[in-house]
C-alpha positions as CSV (number, residue, x, y, z in Angstrom):
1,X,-28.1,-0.4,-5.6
2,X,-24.3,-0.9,-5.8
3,X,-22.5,1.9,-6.5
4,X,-19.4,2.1,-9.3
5,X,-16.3,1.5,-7.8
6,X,-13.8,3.8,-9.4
7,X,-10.0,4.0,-8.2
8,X,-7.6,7.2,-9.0
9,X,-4.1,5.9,-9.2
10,X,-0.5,5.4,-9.9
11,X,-0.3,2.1,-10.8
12,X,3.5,1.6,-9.4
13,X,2.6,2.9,-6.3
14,X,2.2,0.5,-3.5
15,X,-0.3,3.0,-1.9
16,X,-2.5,2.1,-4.8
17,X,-1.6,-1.7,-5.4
18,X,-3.1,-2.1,-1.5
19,X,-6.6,-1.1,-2.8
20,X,-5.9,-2.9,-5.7
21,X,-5.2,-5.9,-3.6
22,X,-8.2,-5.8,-1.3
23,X,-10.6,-5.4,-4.0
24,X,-9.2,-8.4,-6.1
25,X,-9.2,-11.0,-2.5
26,X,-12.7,-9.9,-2.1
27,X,-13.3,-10.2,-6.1
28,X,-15.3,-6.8,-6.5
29,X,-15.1,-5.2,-9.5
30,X,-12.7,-2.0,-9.7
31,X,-12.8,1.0,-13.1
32,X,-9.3,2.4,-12.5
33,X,-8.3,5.9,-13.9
34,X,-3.6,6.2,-13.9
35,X,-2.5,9.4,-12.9
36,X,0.9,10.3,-14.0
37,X,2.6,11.7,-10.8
38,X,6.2,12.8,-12.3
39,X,3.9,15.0,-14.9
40,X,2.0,16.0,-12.0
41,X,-1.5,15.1,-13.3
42,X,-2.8,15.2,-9.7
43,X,-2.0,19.0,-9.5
44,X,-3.9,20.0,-12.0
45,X,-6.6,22.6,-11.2
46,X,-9.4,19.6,-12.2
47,X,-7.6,16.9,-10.1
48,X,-8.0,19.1,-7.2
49,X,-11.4,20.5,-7.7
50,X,-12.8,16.9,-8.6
51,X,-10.9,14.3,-6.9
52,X,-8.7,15.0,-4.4
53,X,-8.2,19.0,-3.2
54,X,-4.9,17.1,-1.4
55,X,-3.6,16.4,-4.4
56,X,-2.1,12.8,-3.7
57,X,-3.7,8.8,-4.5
58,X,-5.0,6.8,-5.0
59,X,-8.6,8.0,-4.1
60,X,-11.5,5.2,-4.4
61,X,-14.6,7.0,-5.8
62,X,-17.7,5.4,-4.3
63,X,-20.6,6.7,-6.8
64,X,-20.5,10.6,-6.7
65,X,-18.0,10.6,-3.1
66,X,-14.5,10.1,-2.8
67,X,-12.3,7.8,-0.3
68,X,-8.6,9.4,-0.1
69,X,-6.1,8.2,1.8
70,X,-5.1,4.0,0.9
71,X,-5.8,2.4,4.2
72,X,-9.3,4.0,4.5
73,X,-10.1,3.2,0.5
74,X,-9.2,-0.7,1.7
75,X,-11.2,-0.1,5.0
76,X,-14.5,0.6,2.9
77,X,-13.9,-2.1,0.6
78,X,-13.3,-4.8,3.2
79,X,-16.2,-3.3,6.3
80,X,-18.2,-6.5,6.7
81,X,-15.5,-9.2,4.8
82,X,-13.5,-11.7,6.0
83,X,-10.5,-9.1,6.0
84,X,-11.3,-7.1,9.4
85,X,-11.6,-9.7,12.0
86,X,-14.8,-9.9,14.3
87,X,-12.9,-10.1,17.4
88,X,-12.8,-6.7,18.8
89,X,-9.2,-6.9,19.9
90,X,-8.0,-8.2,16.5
91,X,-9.6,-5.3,14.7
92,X,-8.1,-3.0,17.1
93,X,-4.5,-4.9,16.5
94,X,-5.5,-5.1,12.6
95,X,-5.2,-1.0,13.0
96,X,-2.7,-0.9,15.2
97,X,-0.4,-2.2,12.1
98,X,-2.0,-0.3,9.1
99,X,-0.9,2.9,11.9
100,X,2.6,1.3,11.9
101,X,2.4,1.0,7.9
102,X,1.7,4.6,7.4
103,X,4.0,6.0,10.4
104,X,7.6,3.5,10.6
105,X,7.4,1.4,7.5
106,X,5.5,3.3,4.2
107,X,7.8,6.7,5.2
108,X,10.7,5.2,4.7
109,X,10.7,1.9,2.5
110,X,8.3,3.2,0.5
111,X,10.7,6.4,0.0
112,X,14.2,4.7,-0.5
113,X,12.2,3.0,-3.3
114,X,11.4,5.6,-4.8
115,X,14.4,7.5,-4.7
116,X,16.2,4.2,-5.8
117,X,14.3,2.6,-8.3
118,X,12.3,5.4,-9.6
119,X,14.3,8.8,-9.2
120,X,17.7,7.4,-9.5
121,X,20.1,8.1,-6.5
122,X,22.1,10.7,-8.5
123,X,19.3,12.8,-8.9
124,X,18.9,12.9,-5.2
125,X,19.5,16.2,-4.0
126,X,22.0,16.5,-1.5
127,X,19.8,16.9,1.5
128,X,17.4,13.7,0.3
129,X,20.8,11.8,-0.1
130,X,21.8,12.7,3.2
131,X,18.6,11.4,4.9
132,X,19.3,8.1,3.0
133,X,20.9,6.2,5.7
134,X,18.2,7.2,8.6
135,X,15.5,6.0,6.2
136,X,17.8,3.0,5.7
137,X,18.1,2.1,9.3
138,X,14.4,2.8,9.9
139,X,13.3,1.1,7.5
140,X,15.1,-2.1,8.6
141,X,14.2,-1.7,12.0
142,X,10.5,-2.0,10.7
143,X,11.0,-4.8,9.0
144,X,13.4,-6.8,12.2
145,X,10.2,-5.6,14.3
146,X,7.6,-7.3,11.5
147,X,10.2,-10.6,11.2
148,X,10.0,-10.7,15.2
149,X,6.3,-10.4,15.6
150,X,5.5,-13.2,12.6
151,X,8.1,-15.8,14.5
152,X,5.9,-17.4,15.8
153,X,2.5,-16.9,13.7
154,X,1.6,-17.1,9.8
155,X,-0.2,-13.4,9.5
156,X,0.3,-10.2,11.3
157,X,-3.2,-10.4,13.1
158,X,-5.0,-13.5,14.3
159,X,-5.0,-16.9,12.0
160,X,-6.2,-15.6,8.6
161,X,-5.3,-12.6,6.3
162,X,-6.5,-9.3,7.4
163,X,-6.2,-5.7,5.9
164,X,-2.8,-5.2,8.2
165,X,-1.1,-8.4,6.0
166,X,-2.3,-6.0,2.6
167,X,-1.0,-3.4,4.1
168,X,2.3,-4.2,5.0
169,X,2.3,-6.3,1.9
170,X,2.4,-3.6,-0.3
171,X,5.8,-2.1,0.2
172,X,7.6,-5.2,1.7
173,X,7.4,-7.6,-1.3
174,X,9.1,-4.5,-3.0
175,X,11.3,-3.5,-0.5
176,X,14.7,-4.9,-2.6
177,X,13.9,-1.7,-5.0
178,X,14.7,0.2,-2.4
179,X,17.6,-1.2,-1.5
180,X,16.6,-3.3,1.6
181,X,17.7,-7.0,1.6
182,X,14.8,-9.2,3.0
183,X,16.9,-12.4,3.1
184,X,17.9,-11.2,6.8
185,X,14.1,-11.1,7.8
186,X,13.2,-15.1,7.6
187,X,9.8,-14.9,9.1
188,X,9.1,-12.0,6.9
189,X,9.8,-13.8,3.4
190,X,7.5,-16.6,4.7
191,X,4.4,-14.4,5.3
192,X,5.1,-12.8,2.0
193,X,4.6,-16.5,0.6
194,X,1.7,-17.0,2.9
195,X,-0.2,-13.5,1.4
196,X,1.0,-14.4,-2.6
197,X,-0.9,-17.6,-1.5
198,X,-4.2,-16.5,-0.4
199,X,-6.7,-17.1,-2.7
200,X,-7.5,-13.6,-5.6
201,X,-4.3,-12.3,-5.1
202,X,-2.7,-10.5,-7.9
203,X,0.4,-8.4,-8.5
204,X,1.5,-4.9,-8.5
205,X,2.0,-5.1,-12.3
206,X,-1.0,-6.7,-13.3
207,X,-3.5,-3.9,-14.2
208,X,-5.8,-2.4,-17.0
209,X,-6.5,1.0,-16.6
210,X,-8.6,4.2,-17.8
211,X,-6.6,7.4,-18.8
212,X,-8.2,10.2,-16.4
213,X,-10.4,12.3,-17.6
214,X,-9.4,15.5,-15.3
């Protein structure tokens, strides 16, 4: 029996898109329920209790259970594709940059986005303002360490697309939102062709969605 695939999200998010992403390369079939965050429609006392007691998305319902947390909704989607390698260094490698993702690169170009594109820098506080240029410089320091490592190789992980190209992916291609200029990283804007290239892909603004019922 396959079990409904349902994913609770933000659509603009790039935590979201990257489920988004790995269910349209692998062509399964996604329901997908938008949460607005700035109304705070995934604090609500039915959010919590039904979806996600954290409070955050996306979340990938599988049936009756639920998959918080991005890189583990695009693990269970992809366990047994084409998208985690076979070799059991690759997959370890393949983890090793979702980790990086979520620890140097999502933290902080994923945040200047936000603040930039979505918040509006003068409705910053002052002590988000004043972390601006340490996201700044960390966030570029992801990306020299991404454009370094891709010098000499098409994807981030062996000689095909894996999850840690969706991944990174998510917030790169976006990363001018945020103020981050990606003409310095060479290698970087030619993997990004090389991912919008793989066969299924599809972009962070196309979507249909279901309003939540919670």
């Amino acid at each position: 029996m396959t079990l409904e695939l349902i994913l609770h999200e933000y659509s603009a998010s790039g935590n979201c898109y990257k489920v988004r992403l790995t269910a349209a390369y692998l062509g399964l079939p996604l329901e997908r329920r938008e949460y607005d965050i700035s109304k705070g429609e995934t604090r609500t006392p039915a959010f919590l209790a039904a979806v996600n007691a954290n409070g955050r998305i996306p979340v990938l319902q599988v049936g009756d259970r639920f998959i918080p947390e991005s890189n583990a909704a695009c693990f269970y989607l992809a366990d047994g594709s084409r998208l985690i390698p076979s070799d059991r260094f690759d997959r370890a490698d393949m983890l090793r940059w979702m980790f990086f993702e979520q620890y140097s690169h999502e933290p902080n170009i994923a945040t200047m986005r936000y603040w930039l594109a979505y918040v509006g820098e003068d409705r910053l506080s002052g002590a988000q303002q004043g972390q601006m240029p340490a996201k700044r410089a960390a966030g570029e320091a992801a990306l020299r360490l991404m454009d370094e490592h891709l010098e000499t190789r098409l994807f981030l992980v062996g000689e095909t697309l894996s999850l840690a190209d969706i991944a990174l992916y998510a917030y790169t291609h976006v990363a001018a939102e945020g103020g981050f200029s990606l003409g310095a990283f060479p290698a970087v804007v030619k993997w990004l062709e090389a991912v919008r290239a793989a066969p299924g892909h599809i972009s962070i603004d196309s979507y249909r969605f279901t309003r939540n019922s919670c």
